[in-house]
C-alpha positions as CSV (number, residue, x, y, z in Angstrom):
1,X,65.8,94.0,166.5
2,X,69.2,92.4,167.4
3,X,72.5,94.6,168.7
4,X,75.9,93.3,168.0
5,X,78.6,93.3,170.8
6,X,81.5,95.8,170.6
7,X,83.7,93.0,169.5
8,X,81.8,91.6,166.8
9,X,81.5,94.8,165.4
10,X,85.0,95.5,165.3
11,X,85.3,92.2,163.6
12,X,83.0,92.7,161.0
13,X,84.5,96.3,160.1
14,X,88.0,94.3,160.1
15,X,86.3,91.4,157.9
16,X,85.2,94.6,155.6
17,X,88.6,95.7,155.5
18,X,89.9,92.7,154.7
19,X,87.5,92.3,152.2
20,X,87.9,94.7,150.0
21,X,91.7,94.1,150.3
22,X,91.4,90.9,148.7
23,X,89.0,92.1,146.4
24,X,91.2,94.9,145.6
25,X,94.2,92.7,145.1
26,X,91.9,90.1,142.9
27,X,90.9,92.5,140.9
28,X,94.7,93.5,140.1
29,X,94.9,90.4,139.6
30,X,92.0,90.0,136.8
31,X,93.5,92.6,135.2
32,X,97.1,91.1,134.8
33,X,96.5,87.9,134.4
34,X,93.6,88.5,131.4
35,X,96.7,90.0,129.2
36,X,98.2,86.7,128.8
37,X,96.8,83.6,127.1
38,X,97.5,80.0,128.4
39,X,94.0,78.4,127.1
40,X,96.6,76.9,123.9
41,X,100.0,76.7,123.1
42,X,100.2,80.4,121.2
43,X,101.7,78.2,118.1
44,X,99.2,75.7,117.8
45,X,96.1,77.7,117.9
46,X,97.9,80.2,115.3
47,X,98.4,77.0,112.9
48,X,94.7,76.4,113.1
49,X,93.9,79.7,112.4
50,X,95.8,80.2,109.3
51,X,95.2,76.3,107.8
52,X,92.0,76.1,109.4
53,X,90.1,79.5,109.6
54,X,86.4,77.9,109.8
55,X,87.4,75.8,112.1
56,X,89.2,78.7,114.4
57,X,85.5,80.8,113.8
58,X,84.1,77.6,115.8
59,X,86.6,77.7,118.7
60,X,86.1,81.2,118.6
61,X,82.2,80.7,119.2
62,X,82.5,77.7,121.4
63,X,84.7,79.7,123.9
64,X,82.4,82.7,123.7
65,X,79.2,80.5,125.4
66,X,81.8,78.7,127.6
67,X,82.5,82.6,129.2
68,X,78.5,82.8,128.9
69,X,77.9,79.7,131.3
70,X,80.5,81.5,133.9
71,X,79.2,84.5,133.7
72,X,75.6,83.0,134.6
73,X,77.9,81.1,137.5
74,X,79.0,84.0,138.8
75,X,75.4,85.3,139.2
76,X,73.9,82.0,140.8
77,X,77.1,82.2,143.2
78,X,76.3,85.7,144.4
79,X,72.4,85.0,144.7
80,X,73.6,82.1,147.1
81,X,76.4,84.5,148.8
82,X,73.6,87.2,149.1
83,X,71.1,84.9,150.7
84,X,73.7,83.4,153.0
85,X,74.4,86.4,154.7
86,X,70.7,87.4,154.8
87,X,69.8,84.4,156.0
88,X,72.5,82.7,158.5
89,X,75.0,86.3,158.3
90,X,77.7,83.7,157.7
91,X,79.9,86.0,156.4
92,X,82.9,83.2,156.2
93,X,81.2,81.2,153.3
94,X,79.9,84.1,151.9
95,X,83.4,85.5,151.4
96,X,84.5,81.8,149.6
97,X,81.5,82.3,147.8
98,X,83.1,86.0,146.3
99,X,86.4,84.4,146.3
100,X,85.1,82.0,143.8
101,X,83.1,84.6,141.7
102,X,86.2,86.8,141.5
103,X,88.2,83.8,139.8
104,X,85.8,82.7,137.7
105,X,85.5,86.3,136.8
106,X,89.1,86.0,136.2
107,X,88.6,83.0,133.8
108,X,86.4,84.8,132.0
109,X,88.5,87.6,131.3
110,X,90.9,85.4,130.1
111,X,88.5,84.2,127.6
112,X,87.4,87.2,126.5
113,X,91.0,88.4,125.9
114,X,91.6,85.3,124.2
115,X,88.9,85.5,121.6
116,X,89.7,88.7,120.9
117,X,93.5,87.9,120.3
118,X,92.4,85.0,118.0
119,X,90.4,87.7,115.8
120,X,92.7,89.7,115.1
121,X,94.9,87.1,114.2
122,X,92.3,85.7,111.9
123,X,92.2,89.6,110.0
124,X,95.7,89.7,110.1
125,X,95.6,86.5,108.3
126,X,92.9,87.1,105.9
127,X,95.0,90.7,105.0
128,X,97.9,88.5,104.2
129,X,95.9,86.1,101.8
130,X,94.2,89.3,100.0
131,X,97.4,91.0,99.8
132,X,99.1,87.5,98.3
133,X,95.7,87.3,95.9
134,X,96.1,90.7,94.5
135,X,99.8,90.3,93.9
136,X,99.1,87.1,92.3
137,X,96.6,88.8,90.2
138,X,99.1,91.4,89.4
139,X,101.9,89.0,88.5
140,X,99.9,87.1,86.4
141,X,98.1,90.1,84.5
142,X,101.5,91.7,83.7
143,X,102.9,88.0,82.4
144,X,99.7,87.8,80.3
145,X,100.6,90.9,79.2
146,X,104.2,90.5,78.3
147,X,103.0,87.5,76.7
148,X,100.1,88.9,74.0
149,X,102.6,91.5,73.2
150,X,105.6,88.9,72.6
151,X,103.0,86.1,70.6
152,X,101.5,90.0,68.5
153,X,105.5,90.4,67.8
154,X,106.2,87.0,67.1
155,X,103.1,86.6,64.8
156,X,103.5,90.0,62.9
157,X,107.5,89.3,62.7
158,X,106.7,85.6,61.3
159,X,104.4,86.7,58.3
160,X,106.1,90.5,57.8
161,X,103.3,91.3,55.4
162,X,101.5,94.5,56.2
163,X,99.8,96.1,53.4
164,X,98.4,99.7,53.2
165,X,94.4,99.6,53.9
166,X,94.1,101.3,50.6
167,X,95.8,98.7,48.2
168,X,94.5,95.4,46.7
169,X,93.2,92.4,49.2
170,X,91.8,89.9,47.0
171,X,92.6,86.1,48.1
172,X,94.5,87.5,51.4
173,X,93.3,86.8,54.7
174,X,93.8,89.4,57.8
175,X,96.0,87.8,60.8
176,X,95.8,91.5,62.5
177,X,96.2,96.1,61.8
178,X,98.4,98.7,63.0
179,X,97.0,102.0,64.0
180,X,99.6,104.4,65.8
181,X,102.0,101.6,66.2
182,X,99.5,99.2,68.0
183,X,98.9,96.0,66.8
184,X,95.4,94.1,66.8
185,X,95.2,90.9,66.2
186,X,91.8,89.7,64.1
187,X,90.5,86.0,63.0
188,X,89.2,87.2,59.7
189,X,88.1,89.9,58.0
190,X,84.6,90.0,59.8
191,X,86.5,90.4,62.7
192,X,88.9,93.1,61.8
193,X,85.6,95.3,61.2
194,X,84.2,94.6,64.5
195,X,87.5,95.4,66.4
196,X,88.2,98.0,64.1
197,X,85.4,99.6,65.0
198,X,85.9,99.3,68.5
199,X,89.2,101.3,68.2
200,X,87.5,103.8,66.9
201,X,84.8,104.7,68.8
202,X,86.6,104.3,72.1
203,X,90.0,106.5,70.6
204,X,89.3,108.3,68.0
205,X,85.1,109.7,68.8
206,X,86.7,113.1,68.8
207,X,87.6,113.2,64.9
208,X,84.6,113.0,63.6
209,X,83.4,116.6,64.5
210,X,87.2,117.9,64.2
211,X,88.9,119.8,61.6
212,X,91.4,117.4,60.7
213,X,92.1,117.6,56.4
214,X,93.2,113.9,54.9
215,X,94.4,114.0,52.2
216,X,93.6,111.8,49.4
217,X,94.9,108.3,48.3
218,X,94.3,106.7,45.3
219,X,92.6,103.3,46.4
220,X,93.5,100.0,44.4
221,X,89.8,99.2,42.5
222,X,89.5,95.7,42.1
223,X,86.7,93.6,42.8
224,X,86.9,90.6,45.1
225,X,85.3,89.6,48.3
226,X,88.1,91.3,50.0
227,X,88.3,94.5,49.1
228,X,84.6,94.6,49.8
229,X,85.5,94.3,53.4
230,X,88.6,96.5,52.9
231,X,86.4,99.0,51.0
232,X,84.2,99.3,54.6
233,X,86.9,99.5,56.7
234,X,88.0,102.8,54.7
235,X,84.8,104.6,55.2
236,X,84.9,103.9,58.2
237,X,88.3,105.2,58.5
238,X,87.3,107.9,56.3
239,X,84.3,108.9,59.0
240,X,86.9,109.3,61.8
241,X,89.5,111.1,59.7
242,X,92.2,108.7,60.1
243,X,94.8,108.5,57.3
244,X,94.9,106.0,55.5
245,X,98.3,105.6,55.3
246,X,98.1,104.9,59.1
247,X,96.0,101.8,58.8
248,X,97.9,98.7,58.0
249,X,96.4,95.2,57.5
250,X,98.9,92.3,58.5
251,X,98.0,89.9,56.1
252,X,99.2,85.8,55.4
């Protein structure tokens, strides 16, 4: 077993002290210097991730196994620094060897915090784009809207004919009917059932078990092809207690 003189003990305690100083300070260091990100030009890396997203998930990645490969640096650097001193006690290269590992470290830190910056970016990105969508969707809903109700008004306004449900159909074709003010628009008369229908299973289910009194209108009886269809449309009207007055057919 070996004994070290007085004075190269005091000068490994001062290389101890000195050491952790610098790692200390490094470390400081790490910590400042992984907040900021000089890998790109902040501008141009934000341009790709906005115009090119897939292409920023690859940069993304690629930087990721780049931090990998240092980080596995770092580890075959401190097996060598480890053996060194075991080996030789050259404490000197073993302390260039930390020095390195702590900047790598650094680099990898810087990484890291770089990826991470570029995520978020990305979401914030991808936010803006769904927000823009929905809006879009919005926008366009409402003009579709605004204009099925203007070609309804413009239709109904060009032909003015509405006829009670109860009076005579024959050699008329249905364009549309009004029930409580809202106009449907139909292709034919096969059609006005179906939608007719419709209406009144979805709005008006609740009449048929109510006590709701209608009262009676004398209907026009005259047989045609039409009024078959119009003669349907009033029982079913009939079923769900709706007035018959309150049914209009638009009519050519």
């Amino acid at each position: 077993m070996g004994f070290f003189k007085r004075e190269e003990t005091q000068g490994l305690m001062i290389n101890k002290n000195v050491n952790e100083n610098i790692i200390s300070n490094d470390v400081k260091k790490i910590s400042k210097s992984s907040k900021t990100l000089s890998l790109f030009k902040e501008d141009t890396i934000k341009y790709v991730i906005e115009n090119f997203p897939s292409m920023s998930e690859e940069i993304q990645r690629g930087l990721l196994e780049v931090s990998v490969i240092l980080e596995n640096t770092i580890d075959h650097i401190e097996d060598k620094s480890s053996k060194l001193i075991k080996d030789s006690r050259n404490f000197n290269l073993s302390q260039e060897y930390r020095d390195t590992c702590i900047s790598i470290y650094e680099v990898v830190e810087n990484i890291k915090g770089y990826v991470k910056w570029m995520k978020d970016e990305g979401n914030k990105e991808t936010e803006i784009k769904e927000d823009n969508i929905k809006e879009n969707e919005e926008e366009i809903t409402s003009q579709d809207d605004i204009k099925l109700k203007e070609i309804s008004e413009n239709e109904v306004n060009t032909v003015n004919v509405e006829l009670e449900i109860y009076k005579d159909f024959s050699g008329r074709e249905p364009k549309g009917f009004e029930i409580d003010n809202d106009i449907i628009l139909v292709d034919d008369w096969d059609d006005l059932l179906v939608k007719t229908a419709e209406i009144l299973t979805k709005q008006y289910k609740q009449n048929r078990n109510s006590d709701i009194l209608i009262k009676p209108v004398k209907v026009v009886e005259k047989k045609s092809p039409q009024n078959e269809f119009r003669d349907t449309v009033i029982e079913m009207l009939s079923e769900y207690k709706i007035n018959l007055r309150d049914f209009k057919i638009i009519v050519r």
